[in-house]
N, C-alpha and C positions, 0 to 999 in steps of 0.2 A: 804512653809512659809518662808519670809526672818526671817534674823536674826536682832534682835531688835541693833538698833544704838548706839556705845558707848560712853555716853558724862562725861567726866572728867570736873568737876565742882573743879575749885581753888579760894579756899575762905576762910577767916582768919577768918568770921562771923558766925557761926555755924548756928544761928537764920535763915538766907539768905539764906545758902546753904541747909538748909531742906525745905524751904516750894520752893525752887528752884529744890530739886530733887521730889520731892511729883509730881510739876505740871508735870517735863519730863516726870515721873514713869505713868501718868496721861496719858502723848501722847503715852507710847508705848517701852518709850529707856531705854538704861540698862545704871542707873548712878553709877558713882564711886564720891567720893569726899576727898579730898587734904586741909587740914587745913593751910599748910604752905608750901613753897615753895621750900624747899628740896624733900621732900616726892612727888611732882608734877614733877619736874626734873624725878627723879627713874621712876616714874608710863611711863612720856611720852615716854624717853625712851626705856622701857623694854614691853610695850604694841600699841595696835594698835587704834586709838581713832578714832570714826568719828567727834568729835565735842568737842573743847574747850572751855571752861564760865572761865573765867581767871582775877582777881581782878587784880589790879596794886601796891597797898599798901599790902607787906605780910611779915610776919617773912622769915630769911633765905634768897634767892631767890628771887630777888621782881620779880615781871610781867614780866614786859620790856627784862627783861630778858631770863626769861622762853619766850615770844615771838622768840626772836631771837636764840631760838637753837631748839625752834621748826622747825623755815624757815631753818635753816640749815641743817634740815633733808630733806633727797630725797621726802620722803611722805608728802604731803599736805593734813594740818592737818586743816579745818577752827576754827577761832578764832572769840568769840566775846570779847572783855576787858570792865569789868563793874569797875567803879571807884567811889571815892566820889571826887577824885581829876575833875573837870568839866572847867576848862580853856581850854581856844582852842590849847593853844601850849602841854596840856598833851593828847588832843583827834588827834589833828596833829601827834602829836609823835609816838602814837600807832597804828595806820592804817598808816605811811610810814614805820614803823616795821614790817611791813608785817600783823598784825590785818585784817577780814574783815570787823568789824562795832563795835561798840564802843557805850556804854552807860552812861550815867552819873548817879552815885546814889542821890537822889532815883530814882527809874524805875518802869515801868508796867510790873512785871511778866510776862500779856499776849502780852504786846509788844516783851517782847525779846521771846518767846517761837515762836513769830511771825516771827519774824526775825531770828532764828533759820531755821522756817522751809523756810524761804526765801534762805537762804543758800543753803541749802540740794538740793532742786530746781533747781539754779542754778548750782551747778556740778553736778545733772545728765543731767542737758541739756546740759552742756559743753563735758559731757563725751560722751554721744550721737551724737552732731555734729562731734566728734571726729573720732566716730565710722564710723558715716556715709562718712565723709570728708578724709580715712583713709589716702589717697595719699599723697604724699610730696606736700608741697606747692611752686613753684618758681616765684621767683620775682626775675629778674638780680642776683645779686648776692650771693640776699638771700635763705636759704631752709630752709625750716621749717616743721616739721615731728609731725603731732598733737596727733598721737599714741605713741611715743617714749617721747613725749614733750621735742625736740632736735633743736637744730636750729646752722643752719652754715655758715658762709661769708666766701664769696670765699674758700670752704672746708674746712672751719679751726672752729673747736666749738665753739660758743656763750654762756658762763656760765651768764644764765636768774636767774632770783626768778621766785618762780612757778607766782606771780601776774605778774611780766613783759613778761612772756612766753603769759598768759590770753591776755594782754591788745596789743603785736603785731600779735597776734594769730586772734585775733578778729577782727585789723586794716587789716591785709591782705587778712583776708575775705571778707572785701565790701572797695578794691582797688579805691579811685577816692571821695567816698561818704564823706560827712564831719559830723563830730560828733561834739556835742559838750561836756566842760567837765562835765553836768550832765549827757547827756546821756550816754557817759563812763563810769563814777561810777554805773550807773541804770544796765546797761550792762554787764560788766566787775567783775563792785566790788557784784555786784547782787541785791545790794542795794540801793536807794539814799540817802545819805549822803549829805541834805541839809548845806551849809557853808564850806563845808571840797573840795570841788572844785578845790583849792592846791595843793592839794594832788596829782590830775592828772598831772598837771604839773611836779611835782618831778618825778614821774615812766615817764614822757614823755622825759623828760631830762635824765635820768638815761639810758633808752633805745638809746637814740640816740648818748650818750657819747660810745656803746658798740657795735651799728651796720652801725651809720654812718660814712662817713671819715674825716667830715669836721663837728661836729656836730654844729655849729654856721651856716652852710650852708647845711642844711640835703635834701638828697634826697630821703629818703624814708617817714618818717614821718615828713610831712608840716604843717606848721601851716598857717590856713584862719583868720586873724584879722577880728574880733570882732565876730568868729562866733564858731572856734574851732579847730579843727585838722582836718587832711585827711589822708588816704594813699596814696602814687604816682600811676598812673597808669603805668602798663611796659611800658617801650621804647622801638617804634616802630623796 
């Protein structure tokens, strides 16, 4: 029998975060919950989480932050951020923080339990291509080791975010093919992220400021006008 999935629920609302552990408790997972945002800090650290429910407004600690020392750790932790804050530049913020998907309050319980198990889904299938795929990947200059999640130009280490490790990890697998940025987000982020389309762009820029030479003239990741990206294919 697996061992039940542990989701750390960060939430100032008490009201929210019980009938929010009631419905996990419902699918199967072992929840813990963080009233404010010191207390959420200690827990991430000193434990091992399959799944973060993370407010943005908290005593202590806000969100955004606890986001960013979560990315900062080697383990990839999936996050969703529920908010009342619901403007686009706080839903941008949080998913280029490294967030996988982002809710605005109020929400459907079954939607995000939804998207939850949309998550979960998607890294095991990443983790499975992984498996399967174990070999290093080479493209010219680049190497890319999808079991180690390592990647090196010209021998030298590439320091990725786990999502930009995901989104060239993914580009090198179908070398030539053009995507566009929904279909990256549906892909990559696991979800789609209708309006938040942006957002590929910044991890596309970001990557190419890290692997290209010339990123204004990139030769690994191209961009096809008005349709989307590609990867290059090798040179002959």
């Amino acid at each position: 029998m697996h061992d039940a999935k542990k989701i750390l629920i960060v939430e100032d609302d008490c009201g929210i975060a019980d009938v929010l552990r009631l419905n996990f408790q419902d699918e199967g997972y072992d929840v813990t919950h963080a009233a404010e945002g010191n207390l959420a800090v200690q827990l991430l650290e000193t434990q091992h989480w399959d799944a973060l429910i993370l407010d943005l407004m908290l005593p202590g600690v806000d969100g955004l932050e606890i986001c960013r020392r979560a990315r900062a750790m080697k383990r990839y932790t999936p996050i969703i951020m529920i908010s009342a804050r619901s403007s686009e530049v706080h839903r941008v913020l949080g998913l280029e923080l490294g967030a996988d998907d982002y809710l605005p309050k109020p929400f459907s319980v079954l939607e995000l339990v939804a998207r939850l198990k949309a998550l979960f889904r998607r890294q095991e299938a990443m983790a499975i291509n992984s498996r399967m795929e174990a070999g290093t990947l080479h493209h010219e200059a680049l190497m890319i080791d999808p079991m180690a999640r390592e990647v090196w130009l010209r021998s030298k280490p590439v320091n990725l975010t786990p999502r930009e490790f995901d989104l060239l990890y993914y580009f090198a697998r179908h070398p030539g093919k053009v995507f566009s940025r929904l279909n990256l987000l549906n892909q990559v982020w696991g979800y789609q992220h209708d309006g938040y389309e942006h957002t590929v762009n910044t991890h596309i820029n970001r990557l190419r400021l890290k692997i290209e030479d010339n990123p204004a003239e990139p030769r690994y990741i191209l961009t096809v006008w008005g349709k989307g990206y590609k990867f290059s294919l090798p040179a002959n």
